[in-house]
TIMI-645589 format. One line per 8 residues: for each residue x, z, y of C-alpha. Coordinates in steps of 0.1 Angstrom, whole numbers, plus 5000, padded with zeros to 4 digits. Each point is the difference from the previous one (the first is absolute). Last residue first. Layout:
% residues N
X Z Y ~ ...
This chain:
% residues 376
5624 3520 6811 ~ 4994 4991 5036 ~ 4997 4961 5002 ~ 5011 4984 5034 ~ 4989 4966 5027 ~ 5017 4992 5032 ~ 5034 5015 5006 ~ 5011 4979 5028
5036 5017 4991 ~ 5017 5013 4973 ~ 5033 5017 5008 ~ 5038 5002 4987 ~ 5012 5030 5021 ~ 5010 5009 5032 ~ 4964 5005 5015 ~ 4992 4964 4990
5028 4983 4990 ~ 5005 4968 4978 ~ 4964 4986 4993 ~ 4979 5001 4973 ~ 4968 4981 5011 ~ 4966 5017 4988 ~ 4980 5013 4969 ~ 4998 5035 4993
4999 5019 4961 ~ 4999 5035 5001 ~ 5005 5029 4977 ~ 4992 5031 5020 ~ 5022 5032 5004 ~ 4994 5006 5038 ~ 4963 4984 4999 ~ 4988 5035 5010
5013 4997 5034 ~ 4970 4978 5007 ~ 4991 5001 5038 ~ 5032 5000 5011 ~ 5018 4985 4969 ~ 4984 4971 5010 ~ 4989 4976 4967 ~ 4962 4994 5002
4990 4992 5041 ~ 5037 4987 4998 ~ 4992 4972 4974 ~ 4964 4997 5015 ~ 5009 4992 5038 ~ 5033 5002 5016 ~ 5030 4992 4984 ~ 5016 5026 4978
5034 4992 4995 ~ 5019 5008 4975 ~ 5040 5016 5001 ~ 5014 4992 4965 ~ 5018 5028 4986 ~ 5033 5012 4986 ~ 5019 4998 5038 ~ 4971 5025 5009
5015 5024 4979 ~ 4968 5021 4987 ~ 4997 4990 4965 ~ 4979 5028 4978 ~ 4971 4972 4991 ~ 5017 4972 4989 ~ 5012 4965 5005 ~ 4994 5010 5032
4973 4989 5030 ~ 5001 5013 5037 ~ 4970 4997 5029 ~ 4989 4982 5027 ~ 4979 5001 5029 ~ 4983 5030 4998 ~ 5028 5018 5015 ~ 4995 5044 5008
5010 5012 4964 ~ 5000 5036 4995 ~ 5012 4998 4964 ~ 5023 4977 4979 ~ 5024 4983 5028 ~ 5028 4977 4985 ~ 5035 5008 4997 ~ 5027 4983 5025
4983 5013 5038 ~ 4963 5004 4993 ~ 4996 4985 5036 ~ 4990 4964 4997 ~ 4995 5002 4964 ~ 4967 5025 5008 ~ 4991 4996 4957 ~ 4996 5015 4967
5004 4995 4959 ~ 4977 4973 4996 ~ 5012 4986 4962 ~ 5009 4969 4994 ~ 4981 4964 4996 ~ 5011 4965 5018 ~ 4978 4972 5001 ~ 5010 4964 5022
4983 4982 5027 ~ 5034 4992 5015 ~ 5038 4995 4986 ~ 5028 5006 5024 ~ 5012 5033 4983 ~ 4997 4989 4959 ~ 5035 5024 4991 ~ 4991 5028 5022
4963 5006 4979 ~ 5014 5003 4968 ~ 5006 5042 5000 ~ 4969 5003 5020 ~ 4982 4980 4972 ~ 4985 4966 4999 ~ 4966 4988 4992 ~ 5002 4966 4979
4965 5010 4983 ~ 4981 5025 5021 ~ 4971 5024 4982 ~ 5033 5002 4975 ~ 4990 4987 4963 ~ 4998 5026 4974 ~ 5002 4988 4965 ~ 4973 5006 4982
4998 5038 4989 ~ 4965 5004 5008 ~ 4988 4976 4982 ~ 4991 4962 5002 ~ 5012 4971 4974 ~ 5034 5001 4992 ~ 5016 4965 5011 ~ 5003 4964 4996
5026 4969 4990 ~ 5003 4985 4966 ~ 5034 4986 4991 ~ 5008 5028 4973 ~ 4984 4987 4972 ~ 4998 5031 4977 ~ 5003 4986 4961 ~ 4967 5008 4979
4992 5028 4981 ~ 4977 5000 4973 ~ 4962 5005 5005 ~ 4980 5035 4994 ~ 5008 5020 5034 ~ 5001 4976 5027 ~ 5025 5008 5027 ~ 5005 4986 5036
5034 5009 5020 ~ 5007 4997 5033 ~ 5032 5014 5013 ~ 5003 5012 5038 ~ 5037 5003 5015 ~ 5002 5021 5028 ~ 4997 5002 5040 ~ 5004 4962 5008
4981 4988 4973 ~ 5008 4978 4971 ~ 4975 4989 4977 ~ 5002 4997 4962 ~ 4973 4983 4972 ~ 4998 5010 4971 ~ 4978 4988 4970 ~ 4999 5026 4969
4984 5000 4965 ~ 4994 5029 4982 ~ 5000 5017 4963 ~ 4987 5031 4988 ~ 4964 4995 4997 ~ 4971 5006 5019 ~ 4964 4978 5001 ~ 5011 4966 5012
4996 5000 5038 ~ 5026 5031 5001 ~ 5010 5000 5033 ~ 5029 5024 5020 ~ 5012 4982 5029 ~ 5036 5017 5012 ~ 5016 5002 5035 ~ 5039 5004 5002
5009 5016 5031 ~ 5041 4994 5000 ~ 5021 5014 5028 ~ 5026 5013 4976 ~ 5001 4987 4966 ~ 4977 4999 4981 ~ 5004 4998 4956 ~ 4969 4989 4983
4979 5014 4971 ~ 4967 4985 4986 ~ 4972 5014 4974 ~ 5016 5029 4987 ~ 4969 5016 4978 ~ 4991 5034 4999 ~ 4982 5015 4970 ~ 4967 5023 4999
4973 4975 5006 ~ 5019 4984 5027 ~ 5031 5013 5022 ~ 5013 4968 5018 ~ 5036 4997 5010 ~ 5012 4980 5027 ~ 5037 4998 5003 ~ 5025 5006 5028
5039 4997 5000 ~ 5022 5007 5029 ~ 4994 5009 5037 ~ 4993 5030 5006 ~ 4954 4998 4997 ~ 4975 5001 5023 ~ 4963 4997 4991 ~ 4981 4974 5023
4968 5011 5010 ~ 4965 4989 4992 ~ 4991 5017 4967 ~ 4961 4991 4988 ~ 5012 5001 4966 ~ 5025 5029 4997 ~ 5034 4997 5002 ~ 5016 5032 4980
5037 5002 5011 ~ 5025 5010 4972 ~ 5031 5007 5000 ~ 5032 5006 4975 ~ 5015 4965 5013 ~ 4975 4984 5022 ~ 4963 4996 4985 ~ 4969 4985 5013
4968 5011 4983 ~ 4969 4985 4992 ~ 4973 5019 4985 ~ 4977 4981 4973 ~ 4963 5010 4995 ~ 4984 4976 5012 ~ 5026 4976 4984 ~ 4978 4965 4999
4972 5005 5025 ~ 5025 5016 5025 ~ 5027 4968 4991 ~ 4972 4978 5010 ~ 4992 5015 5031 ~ 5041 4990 5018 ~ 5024 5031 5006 ~ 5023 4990 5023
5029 5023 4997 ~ 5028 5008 5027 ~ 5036 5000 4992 ~ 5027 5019 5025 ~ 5036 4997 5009 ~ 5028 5023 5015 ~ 5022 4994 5032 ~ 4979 4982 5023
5019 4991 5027 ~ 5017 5019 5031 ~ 5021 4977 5018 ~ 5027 5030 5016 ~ 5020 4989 5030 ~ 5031 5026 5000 ~ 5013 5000 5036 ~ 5038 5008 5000
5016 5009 5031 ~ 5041 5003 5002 ~ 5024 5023 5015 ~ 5013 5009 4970 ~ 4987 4980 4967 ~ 4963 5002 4984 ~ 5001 4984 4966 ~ 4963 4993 4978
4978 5006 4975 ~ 4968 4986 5004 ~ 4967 5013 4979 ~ 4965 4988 5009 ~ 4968 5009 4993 ~ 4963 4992 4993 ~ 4977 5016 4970 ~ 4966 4989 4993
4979 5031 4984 ~ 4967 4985 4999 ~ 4995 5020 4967 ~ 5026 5010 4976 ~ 5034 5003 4985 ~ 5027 5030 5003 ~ 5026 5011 5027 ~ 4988 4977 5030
5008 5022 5029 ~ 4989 4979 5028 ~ 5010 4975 5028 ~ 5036 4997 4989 ~ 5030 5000 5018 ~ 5037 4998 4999 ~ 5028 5003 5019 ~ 5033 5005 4982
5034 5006 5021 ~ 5039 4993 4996 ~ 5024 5013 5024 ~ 5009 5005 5031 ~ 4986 5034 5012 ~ 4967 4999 5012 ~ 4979 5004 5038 ~ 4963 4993 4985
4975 4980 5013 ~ 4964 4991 5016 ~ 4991 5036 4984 ~ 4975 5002 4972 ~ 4963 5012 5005 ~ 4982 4971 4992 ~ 5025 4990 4974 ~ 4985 5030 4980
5026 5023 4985 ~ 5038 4998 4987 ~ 5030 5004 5026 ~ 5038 5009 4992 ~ 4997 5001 4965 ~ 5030 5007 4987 ~ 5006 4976 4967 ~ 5044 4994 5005
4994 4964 5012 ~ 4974 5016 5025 ~ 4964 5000 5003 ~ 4967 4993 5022 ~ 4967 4999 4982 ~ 4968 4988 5018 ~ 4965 5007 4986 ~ 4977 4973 5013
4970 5016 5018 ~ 5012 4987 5035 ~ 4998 4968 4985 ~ 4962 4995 4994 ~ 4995 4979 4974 ~ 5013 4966 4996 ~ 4988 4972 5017 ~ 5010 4966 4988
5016 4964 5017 ~ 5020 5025 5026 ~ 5021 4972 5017 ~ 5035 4996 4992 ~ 4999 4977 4969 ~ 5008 5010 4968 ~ 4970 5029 4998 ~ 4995 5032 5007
4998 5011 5039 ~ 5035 5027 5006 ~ 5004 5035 5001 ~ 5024 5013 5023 ~ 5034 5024 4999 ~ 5025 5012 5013 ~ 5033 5013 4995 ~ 5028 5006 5025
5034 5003 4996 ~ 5027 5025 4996 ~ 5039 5001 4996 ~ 5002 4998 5034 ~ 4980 5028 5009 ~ 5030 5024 4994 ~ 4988 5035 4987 ~ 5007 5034 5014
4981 5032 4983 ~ 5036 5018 4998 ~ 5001 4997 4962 ~ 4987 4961 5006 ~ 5036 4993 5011 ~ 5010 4967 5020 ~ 4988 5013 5033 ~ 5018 5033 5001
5033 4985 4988 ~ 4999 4969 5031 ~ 4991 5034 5024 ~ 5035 5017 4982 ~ 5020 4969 5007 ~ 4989 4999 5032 ~ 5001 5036 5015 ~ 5040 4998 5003
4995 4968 5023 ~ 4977 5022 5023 ~ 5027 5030 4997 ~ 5026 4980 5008 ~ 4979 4983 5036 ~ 4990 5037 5009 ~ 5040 5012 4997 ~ 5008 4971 5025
């Protein structure tokens, strides 16, 4: 009898214990969990446009109150995060873009939102371009005429020097632009424009006429699934003409053309559970290991014995199988290439595989018949 009292004595003090953090006891349920995937670009579900490489992308993590409770490459982030209820921001960007310049194209995403007890959030971050760029087109005739003229492009208090034979798109924030040119000792203001986010506009500098101050402008405006590219011609020494905006084309070739995936309508891991049933299909991740069949709930990274299959993520640091989809590697040239066996270098890889999703395969959404791939 004095054993069943002293148990009903201890309760009140246990239900104390747990509900103070001075006694290092906290309730789970006020927490949830927090996690988070990056999603293809793009309204519809399938990646239209490849972005760089992911794992790169700079992830921050944050509360309402501004603790940072994970910042650093998404590559290396954890699946999730065990939080208090509460009120999170979870953005991501694929550089540091503190000031103009060169091929500097800058993707991100920023979501803020509410994690209660007991529940799972997944944050699915679309990252777009977040600043815009102009690229020159520099045509002979406006050599002969300004041979010595410098063109610059200017944002706010800078300035970015385009030379000539320049290639690249120069990255601005988004916000006004002009196009200065610097000629026997004076510059000129020869066009501004305000971009907004996602915008390349592409300028054709002529001057058929011998120089002068004033232009003349067609445009024309096509839309593309990754950005916005705007056209523009101009004729130094004419007046200036209304736009028509009804014309359809594109930047011309460079570098920083807008970069199609190697597979268009591929999925992604994160995608690939909602189009199960569908054959002959793409889906890219990352190989991040392998031996389904006994690695238990995680995936196998090192001493692989299976050359049959193997595991692909949304990103490189997932090992939960239940994250992945199980592929198999048929016999022949897709298994010849891909086993983890004789390759365990590929751990890491960007991959695209085409197959059948299907439901299970090793416990986990799975790609089978895999018949052709594309190692990035």
């Amino acid at each position: 009898m004095r054993r069943k009292h002293f148990l009903w004595a201890l309760l009140p003090l246990a239900a104390a214990l747990s509900a103070c953090d001075d006694f290092g006891f906290r309730s789970l349920s006020g927490q949830g969990e927090l996690r988070w995937i990056i999603e293809s670009e793009g309204p519809a579900t399938r990646a239209s446009a490849e972005i760089p490489d992911t794992n790169d992308f700079i992830l921050r993590v944050s509360s309402a109150e501004g603790k940072v409770l994970y910042e650093g490459p998404y590559g290396e982030s954890p699946e999730s995060l065990l939080v208090d209820a509460g009120s999170y921001t979870v953005g991501i960007r694929s550089i540091e873009f503190t000031a103009p310049g060169f091929s500097r194209p800058l993707y991100g995403d920023e979501q803020v939102v509410v994690v209660k007890g007991g529940a799972v959030v997944t944050v699915r971050l679309n990252c777009t371009l977040q600043n815009a760029g102009v690229r020159l087109q520099v045509a002979p005739d406006f050599l002969t005429s300004y041979p010595d003229g410098v063109l610059y492009l200017k944002s706010g208090d800078t300035r970015l020097m385009y030379s000539y034979t320049e290639k690249r798109i120069a990255y601005f924030q988004p916000g006004p632009v002009s196009l200065l040119l610097y000629n026997e000792g004076k510059d000129e203001t020869l066009l501004s424009r305000t971009l907004d986010a996602r915008t390349i506009l592409t300028l054709s500098i002529s001057a058929p006429h011998g120089g002068g101050s004033a232009m003349s402008s067609s445009i024309s405006v096509a839309v593309d699934t990754a950005k916005v590219w705007n056209t523009e011609s101009y004729v130094i020494g004419g007046g200036e003409s209304s736009g028509s905006g009804s014309g359809s084309g594109s930047g011309s070739g460079g570098e920083d053309d807008p970069p199609h995936s190697e597979i268009d309508g591929a999925y992604s891991v994160s995608q690939a559970p909602s189009h199960v049933g569908e054959k002959e299909i793409w889906v890219f991740g990352y190989i991040v290991g392998g031996d389904l069949s006994t690695a238990g709930t995680n995936v196998k990274t090192s001493k692989l014995t299976k050359n049959t299959h193997l595991a692909i993520a949304t990103r490189s640091t997932v090992t939960a199988k239940a994250s992945c989809v199980a592929v198999e590697l048929p016999k022949g040239k897709v298994r010849d290439a891909l086993n983890l066996v004789d390759h365990p270098d590929l751990i890491g890889s960007r991959v695209y595989l085409k197959g059948n999703l299907v439901t299970s395969y090793f416990g986990t959404t799975g790609l089978k018949g895999t018949s052709e791939y594309v190692l990035k």
